[in-house]
N, C-alpha and C positions, 0 to 999 in steps of 0.2 A: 531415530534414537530409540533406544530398546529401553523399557521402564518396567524395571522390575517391581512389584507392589509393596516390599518394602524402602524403595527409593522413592514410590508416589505417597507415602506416608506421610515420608519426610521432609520432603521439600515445603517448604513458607516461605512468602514474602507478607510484603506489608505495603499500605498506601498511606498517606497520609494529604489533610486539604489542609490550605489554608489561605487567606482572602488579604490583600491590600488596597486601599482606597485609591481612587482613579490618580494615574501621575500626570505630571506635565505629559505634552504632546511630544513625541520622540522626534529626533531633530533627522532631517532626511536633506540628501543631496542636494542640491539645486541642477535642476534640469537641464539638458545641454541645446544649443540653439538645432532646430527640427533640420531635421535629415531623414536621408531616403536606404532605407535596409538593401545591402547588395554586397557581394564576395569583398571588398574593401571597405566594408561600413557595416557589420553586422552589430555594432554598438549602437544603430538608430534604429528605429522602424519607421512609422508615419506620424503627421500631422501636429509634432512637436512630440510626440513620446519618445520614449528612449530608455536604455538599461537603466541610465539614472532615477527613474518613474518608478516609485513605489506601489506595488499594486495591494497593497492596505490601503492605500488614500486616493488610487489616481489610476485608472487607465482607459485606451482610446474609448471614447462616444461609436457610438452607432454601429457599427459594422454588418456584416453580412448574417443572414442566417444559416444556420448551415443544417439539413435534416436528413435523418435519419430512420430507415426502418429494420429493426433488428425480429427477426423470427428464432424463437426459442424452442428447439425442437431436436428429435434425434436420428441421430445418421451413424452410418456403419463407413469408417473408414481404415487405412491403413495408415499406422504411424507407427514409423521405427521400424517396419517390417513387417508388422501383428495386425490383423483387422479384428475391430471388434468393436458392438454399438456405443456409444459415448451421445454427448449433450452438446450442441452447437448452436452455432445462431449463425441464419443463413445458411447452412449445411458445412458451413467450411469451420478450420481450427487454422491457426488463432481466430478469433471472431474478426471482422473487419474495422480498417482502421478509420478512426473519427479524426478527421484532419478538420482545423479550423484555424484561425489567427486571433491575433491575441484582442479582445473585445469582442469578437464576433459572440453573438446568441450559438448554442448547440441544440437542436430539438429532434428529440430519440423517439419514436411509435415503437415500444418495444408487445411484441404480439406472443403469447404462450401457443406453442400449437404442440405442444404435448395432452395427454389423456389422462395421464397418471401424479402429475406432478404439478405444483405451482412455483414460480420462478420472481426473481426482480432483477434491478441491473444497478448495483451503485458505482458510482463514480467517485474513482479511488485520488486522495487531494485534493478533489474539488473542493472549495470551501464550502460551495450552496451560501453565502453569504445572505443572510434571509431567505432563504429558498430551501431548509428544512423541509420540505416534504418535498422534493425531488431528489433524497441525498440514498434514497434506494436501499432500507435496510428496514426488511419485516419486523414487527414487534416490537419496532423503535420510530420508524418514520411514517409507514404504512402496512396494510395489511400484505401477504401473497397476492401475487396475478393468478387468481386460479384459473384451468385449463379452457381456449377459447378465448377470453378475455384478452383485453388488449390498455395501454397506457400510454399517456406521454410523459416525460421527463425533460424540463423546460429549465436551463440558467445560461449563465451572462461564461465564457471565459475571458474572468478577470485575471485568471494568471496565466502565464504562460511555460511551457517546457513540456517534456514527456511526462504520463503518467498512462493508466489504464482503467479500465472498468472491469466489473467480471459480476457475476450472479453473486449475493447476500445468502441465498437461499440452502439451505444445506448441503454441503458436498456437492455441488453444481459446478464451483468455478473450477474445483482438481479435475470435474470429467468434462471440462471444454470449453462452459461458459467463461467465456475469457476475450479481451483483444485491447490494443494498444488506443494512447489516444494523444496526438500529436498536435498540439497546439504553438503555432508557427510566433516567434518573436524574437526581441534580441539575443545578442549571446556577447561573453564576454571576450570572445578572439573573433578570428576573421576566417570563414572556411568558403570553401567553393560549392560543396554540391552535398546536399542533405541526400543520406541513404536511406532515411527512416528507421523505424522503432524493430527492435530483436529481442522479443521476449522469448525469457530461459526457464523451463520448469524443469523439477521430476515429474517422473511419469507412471504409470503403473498400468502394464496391458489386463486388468478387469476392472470390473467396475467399481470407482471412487467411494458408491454406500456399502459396497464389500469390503471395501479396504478400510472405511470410516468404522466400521461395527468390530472389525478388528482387531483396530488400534486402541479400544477401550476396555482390554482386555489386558491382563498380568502382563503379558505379553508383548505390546505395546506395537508398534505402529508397524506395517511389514514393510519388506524391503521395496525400495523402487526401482522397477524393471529398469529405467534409462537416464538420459536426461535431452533434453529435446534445445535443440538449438531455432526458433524461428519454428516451431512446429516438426522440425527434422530431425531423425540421426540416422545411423545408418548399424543395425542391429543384425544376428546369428541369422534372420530369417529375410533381411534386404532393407530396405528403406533408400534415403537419399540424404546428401549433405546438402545444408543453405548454402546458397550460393549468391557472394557480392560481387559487384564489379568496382576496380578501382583504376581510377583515369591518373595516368602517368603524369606526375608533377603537379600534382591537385588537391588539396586539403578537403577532407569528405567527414562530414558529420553521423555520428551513430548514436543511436540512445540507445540503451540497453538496458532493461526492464527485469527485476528478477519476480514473475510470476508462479515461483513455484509452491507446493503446499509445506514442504519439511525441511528442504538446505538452504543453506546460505552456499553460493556461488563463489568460485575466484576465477577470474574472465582478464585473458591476453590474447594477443593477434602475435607471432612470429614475427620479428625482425621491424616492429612500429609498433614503437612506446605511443599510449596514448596521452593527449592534450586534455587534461578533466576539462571541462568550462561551464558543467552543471550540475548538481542533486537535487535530485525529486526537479521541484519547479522553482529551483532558484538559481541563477547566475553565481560565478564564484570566481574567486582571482584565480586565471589558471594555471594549472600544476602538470607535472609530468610524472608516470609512472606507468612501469609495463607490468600490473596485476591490480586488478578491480577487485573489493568486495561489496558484495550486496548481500542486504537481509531481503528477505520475503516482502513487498512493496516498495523495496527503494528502488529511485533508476539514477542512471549518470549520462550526461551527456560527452562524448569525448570526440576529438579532432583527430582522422588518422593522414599523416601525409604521407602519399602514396610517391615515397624519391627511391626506393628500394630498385632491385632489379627486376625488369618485366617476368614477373613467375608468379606462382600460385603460394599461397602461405594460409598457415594453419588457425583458424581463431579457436580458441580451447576455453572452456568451460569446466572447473572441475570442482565439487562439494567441498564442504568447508574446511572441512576435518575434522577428526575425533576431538568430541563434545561440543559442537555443534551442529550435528544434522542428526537426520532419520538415517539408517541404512539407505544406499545405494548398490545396486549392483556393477555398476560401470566407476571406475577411477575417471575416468574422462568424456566430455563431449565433444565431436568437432565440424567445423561448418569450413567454409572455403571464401577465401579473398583471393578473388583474381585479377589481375593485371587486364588490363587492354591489350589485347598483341597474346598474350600468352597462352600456350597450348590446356587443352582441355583434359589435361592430366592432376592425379590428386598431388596433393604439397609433398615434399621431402624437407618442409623447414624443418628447423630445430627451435625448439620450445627454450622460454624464459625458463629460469630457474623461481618457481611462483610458491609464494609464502603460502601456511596454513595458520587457521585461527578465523573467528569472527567478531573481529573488531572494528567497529564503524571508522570509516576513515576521517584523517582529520584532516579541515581545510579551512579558508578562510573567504568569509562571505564576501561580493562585489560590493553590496553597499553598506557600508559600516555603519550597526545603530544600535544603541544601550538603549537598556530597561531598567526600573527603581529598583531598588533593593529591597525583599522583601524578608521578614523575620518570619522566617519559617520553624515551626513545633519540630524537636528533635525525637516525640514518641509518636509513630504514627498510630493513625486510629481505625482502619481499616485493614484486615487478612486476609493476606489470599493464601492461598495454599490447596491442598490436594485433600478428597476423600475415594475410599475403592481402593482396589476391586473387591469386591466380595463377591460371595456365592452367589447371590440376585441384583448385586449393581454393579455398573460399570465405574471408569474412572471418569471424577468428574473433578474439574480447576474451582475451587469456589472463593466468593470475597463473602469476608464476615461469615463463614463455614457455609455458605450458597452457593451452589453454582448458578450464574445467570440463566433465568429462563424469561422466555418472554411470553407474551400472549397475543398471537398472530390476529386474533377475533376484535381485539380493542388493542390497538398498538397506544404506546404513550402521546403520539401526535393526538392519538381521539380523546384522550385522556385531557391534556392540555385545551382541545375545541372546547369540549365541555366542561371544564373545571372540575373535573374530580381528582381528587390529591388523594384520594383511597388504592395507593400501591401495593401487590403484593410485593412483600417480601422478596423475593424469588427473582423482583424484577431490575433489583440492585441498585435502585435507584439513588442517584445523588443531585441534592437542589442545589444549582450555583445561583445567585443573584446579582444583582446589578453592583457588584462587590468594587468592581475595578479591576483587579487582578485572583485567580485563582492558582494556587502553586500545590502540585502534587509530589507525593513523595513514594517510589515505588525501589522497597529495598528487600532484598534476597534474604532469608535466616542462611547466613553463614557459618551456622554452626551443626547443620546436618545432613547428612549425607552429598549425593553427587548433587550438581547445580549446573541448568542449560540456560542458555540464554535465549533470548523473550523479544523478538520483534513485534513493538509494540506499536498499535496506529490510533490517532486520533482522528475522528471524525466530525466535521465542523469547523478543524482548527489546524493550521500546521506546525508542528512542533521540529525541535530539531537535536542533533547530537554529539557533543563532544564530551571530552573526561571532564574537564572544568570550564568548559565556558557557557554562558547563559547564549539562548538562541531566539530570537524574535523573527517571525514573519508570519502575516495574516495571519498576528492573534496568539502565536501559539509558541514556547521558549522551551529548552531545554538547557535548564542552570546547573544542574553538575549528573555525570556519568564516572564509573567506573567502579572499580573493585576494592573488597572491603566493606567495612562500615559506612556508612553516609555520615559525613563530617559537613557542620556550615563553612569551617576553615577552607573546602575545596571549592567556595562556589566563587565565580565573579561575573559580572553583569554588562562586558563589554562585550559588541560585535560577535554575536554569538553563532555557530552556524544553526541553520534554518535546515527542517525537515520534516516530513506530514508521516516518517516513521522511525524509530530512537529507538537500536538493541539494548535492554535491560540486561548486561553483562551476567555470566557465570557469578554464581558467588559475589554479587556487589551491589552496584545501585542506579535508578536513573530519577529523575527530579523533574520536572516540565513545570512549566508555567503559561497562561495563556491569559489573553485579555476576555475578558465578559462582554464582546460585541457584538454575537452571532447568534440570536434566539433562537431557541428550538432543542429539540431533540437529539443528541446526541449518542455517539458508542465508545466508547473505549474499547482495545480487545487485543489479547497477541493476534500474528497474524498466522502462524504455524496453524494450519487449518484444523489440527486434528486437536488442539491445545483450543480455539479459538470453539470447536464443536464441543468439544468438553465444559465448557460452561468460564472459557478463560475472559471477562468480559465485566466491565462496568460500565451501565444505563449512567444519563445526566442529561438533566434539564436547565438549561441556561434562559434566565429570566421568561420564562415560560409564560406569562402577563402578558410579557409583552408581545411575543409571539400571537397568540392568542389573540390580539386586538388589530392585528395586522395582515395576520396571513390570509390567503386564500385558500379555504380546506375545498372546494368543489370537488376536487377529485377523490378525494378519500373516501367519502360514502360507497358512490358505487362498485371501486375496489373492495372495499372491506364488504359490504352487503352480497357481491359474487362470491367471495372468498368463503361467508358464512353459509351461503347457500349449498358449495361445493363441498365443505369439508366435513357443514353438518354441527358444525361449532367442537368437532373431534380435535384432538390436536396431542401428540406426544409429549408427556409432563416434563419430559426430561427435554426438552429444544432450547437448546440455544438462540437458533435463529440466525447464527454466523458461521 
């Protein structure tokens, strides 16, 4: 998206909080007698769980561990055609995939072996359900891994579906740090054979803090060289297409992940309509349609059945549309579905006829559950809005006229160990309490100039999105979305959809609400990387007390103590931190 300085002027939104006293306990399914997960039962898993099983309240004991060691470091590879150095873990792009099932422990040794640079690794959705200081986000949960030093990252998957991890760290996760993370459980239809995860970005052949320095200019963000299907395309200078295989008269599972820094995504397969039956990490009644959108951290899980004729067919990936993304150079991505049997030649399908716009799709949750009604303030109390460019500063997003900066040397976790409530400013900080419910309010000034939309993520908590329905799970609701004014008349409080990322429309509004369950540290922040580095971001400390009388800080010290040794206690005024 090009942003000219007097359109970063004018753009304002607004947030707004406000608190409900704890409601009754929300009423949930009754669980169905235990069954064994397999191609004709994927509605069970093990040992009495099942889709029924709310993972707010309930899921399997014990499981496996499952570990992990991620080397953060740089490698010169070819992508799209173009070699050039970039940021990896493991030397490979996408980073490697975290497979586990659903209760199993995940434990990550993530190791910096870079010279120049400090890194971390959060884990996008996780809830971290008390486990704030493994949720991977500098100046909010911990300090930097400075170079050499090494970490673990220790929680439970209590939920299950696709999601991904990627670097916190600046401009890190556009130049590689990145990879899928596939946590095996129910689903709501029946399929044969999991393909796994296909993360979609843009791409840009130089380097991400050249493209970052930028996009914070009049000028605004440059164009992206590609768009990468599974790490692939096939570009003026070579590359290669992803390539699946699909087994004749067999239902085949794909997530598909939008990992990129600035589009929103529309994603179809040739001649197979997809079977939705996921977002993010929640189950859903499922639906049929032949084009996906994704904002920037959402994924879908969908069923393709492979009854077509034995051939090659095209899966297509193509940006959002005008006023919704950053410049691209390519109209299209495309990777390859091939038949069993079928010659190893490219597709001659013919493409869907595929909508443009970036509007969160609308669906309707597996397990249906209301939340109180809450009387939310019609004048919010927080701004966010733009300041910049000027002749000596860049563009920065800020709440309250600030843009979020953090402070990598004392992150708010060391803040909380020790009970200092002495915040700067700068650090955005909002206190939630043992309220019961907190409901925010995040609406666009519609009354000036152009307006993009705002893929927004919460951390800690999963939120979700539709135009009018309120959305519960693991904590987190999204009560009314859409364009225009924010009206209480659009909101309602039944069976809401559930999602851990909610586009704040063009010109309009989005509303979240979430329970006060999960102590600690959290971020708020769009997730448009270049939005998200510009200071697009609100800090929040939920019952912070308590946190504090519970956790286990061991690891924090020695991270932050290398981190001060390396940096020197120096650190750029202007950092985000996301």
């Amino acid at each position: 998206m090009m942003l000219g300085s007097s359109f970063l002027r004018a753009f304002s939104t607004a947030l707004a909080f406000c608190s409900l006293a704890d409601a009754a306990a929300l009423g949930l399914l009754t669980s169905r007698q235990a069954c064994t997960n397999g191609p004709t039962t994927r509605d069970c898993w093990s040992a009495g769980y099942n889709i029924n099983n709310d993972p707010d309240t309930s899921f399997p004991p014990g499981g496996q561990i499952r570990s992990y060691v991620f080397n953060v470091g740089r490698t010169t590879l070819n992508i799209a055609g173009v070699s050039r150095s970039m940021l990896t873990i493991n030397g490979q792009y996408p980073g490697p995939t975290i497979n586990a099932n659903w209760g199993d422990t995940i434990r990550v040794t993530v190791k910096n072996t870079l010279t120049d640079n400090g890194t971390d690794i959060h884990w996008h959705g996780i809830r971290q359900l008390n486990t704030a200081i493994f949720d991977g986000t500098p100046g909010t949960t911990e300090c930097p891994l400075a170079p050499g030093q090494q970490r673990d990252y220790i929680f439970r998957a209590t939920q299950y579906g696709t999601s991904w991890y990627h670097s916190h760290f600046p401009a890190q996760y556009s130049d590689g740090v990145v990879g899928p993370i596939v946590i095996a459980g129910p689903a709501s239809a029946n399929y044969d054979i999991d393909l796994g995860a296909i993360p979609l970005t843009d791409w840009y052949h130089r380097s991400f803090f050249q493209v970052a320095a930028a996009a914070k200019t009049a000028s605004g963000p440059p164009t992206a060289d590609t768009i990468l299907i599974n790490g692939k395309n096939v570009g003026s200078s070579g590359g290669s297409y992803d390539l699946k295989t699909l087994t004749p008269g067999k239902k085949h599972l794909v997530r598909f992940i939008n990992t990129g820094t600035n589009n929103y995504f529309h994603v179809s397969l040739d001649g197979h309509p997809f079977q939705v039956v996921a977002a993010d990490f929640n189950p859903i009644v499922p639906y049929t349609t032949t084009d996906l959108t994704l904002a920037i951290g959402q994924r879908f899980d969908v069923i393709i059945n492979a009854n077509q004729a034995t051939s090659n067919y095209w899966l297509r990936v193509r940006p959002g549309g005008a006023g919704c993304d950053g410049p691209v150079a390519v109209t299209e991505a495309k990777s390859i579905f091939r038949y069993t049997g079928a010659p190893a030649n490219n597709p001659t399908s013919t493409a869907y006829t595929i909508s443009t716009g970036c509007t969160d799709a609308s669906f309707t949750m597996y397990r249906a559950q209301t939340v109180p009604n809450g009387n939310l303030a019609l004048n919010p109390v927080q701004s966010i809005g733009f300041q910049g460019p000027t002749a000596t500063t860049p563009i920065f997003w800020t709440v309250n006229s600030s843009p979020l900066r953090v402070d990598w040397i004392d992150p708010l976790l060391a803040k909380v160990r020790d009970g200092d409530t002495n915040y700067d400013p700068r650090e955005n900080v909002r206190i939630v309490g043992n309220t019961g419910w907190t409901y925010w309010v995040v609406q666009q000034d519609i009354t000036a100039g152009p307006r993009l939309p705002h893929p927004i993520h919460l951390h800690g908590h999963e939120y979700v999105t539709n135009l009018t329905q309120l959305i519960r799970r693991l904590g987190f609701y999204v009560i009314g979305q859409g364009t225009g004014s924010y009206s209480t008349a659009t909101l309602t409080y039944t069976n809401p959809i559930r999602r851990d990322t909610a586009t704040l429309p063009a010109n309009g509004y989005l509303i979240v609400a979430f329970k006060t369950d999960n102590p600690g540290a959290w971020l708020m922040h769009c997730h448009v990387a270049f939005h998200a580095e510009g200071g697009f971001g609100q800090s929040f400390l939920e019952r912070a007390a308590d946190y504090a009388a519970s956790a286990d800080f061991s690891q924090l010290a020695p991270v932050c103590n290398a981190w001060q040794t390396y940096s020197g206690g120096n650190q750029d005024p202007n950092e985000a931190g996301i």
